[in-house]
C-alpha positions in Angstrom: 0.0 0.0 0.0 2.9 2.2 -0.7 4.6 1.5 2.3 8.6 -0.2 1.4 11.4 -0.7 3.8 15.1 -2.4 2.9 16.4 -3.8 5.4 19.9 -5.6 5.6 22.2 -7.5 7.6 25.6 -5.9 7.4 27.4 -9.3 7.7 29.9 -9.8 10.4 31.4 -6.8 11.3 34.5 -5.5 13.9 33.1 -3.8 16.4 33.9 -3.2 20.4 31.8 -7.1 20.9 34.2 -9.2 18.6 37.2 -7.3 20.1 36.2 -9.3 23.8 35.8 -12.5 21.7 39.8 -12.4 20.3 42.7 -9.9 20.3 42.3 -7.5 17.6 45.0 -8.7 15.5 43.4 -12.4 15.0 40.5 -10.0 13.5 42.5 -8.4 11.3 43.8 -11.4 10.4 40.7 -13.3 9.7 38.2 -10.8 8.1 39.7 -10.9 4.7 39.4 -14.7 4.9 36.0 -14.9 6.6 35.0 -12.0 3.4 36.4 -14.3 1.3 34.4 -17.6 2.5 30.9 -16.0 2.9 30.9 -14.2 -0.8 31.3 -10.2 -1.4 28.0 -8.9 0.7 28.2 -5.3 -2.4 25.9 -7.7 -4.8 23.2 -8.5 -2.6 23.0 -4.3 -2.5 22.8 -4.1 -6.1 19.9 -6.8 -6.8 17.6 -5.5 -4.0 17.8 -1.6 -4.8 17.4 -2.9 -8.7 14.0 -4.1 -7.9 10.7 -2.4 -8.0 9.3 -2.4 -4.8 5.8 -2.7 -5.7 6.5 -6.0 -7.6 8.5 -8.0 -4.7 5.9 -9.9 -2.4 5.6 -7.9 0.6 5.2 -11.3 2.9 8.6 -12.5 1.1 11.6 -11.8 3.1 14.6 -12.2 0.8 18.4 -13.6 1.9 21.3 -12.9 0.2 22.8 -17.0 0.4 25.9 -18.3 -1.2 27.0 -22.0 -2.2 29.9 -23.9 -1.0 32.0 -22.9 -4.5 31.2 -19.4 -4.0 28.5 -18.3 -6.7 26.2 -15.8 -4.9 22.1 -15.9 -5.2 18.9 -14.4 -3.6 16.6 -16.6 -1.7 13.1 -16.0 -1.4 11.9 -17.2 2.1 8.0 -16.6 3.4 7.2 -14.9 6.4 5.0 -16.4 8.9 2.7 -13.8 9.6 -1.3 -13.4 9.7 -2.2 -11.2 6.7 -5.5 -10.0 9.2 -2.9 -8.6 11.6 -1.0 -7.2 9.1 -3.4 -5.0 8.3 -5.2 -3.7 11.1 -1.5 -3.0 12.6 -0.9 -1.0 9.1 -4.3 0.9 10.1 -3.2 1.8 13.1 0.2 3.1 11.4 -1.8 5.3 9.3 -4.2 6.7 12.4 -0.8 7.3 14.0 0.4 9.6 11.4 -2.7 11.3 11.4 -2.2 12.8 14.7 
């Protein structure tokens, strides 16, 4: 109903968390390997802001997956939610903005 959000997973990530699980220099050390393994996350940014919103499934959430050799893909994965609820939560949205 012309409502569209994007939301993604930036991926693993060095932050001040990872830094209590090892030293900082085994990060350093293992992020270009770990990027490596798990596919560059820059495609999965180019296929979703390629698409229309208004023609993706709104009760489709999509992953951004790759095999075991590597080749990168989007999965399509339904989200278990009651269409009924859905929408009266959406109405409330819209009473919301109206105040």
């Amino acid at each position: 109903q012309g409502l569209y959000s994007s939301v993604v997973c930036p991926g693993l990530v060095m932050s001040n968390m990872t830094y209590r699980i090892l030293p900082v220099f085994l990060w350093k050390l293992l992020m270009p390997i770990m990027w490596l393994v798990s596919g560059s996350p820059g495609w999965f940014w180019v296929w979703l802001f390629k698409q229309k919103p208004e023609y993706l499934d709104a009760l489709v959430k999509y992953h951004s997956c790759t095999s075991g050799l590597g080749k990168s893909y989007v999965e399509p994965r339904q989200i278990d939610v009651d269409e009924e609820t859905a929408e009266k939560f959406y109405q409330k949205l819209l009473e919301l903005e109206k105040q």
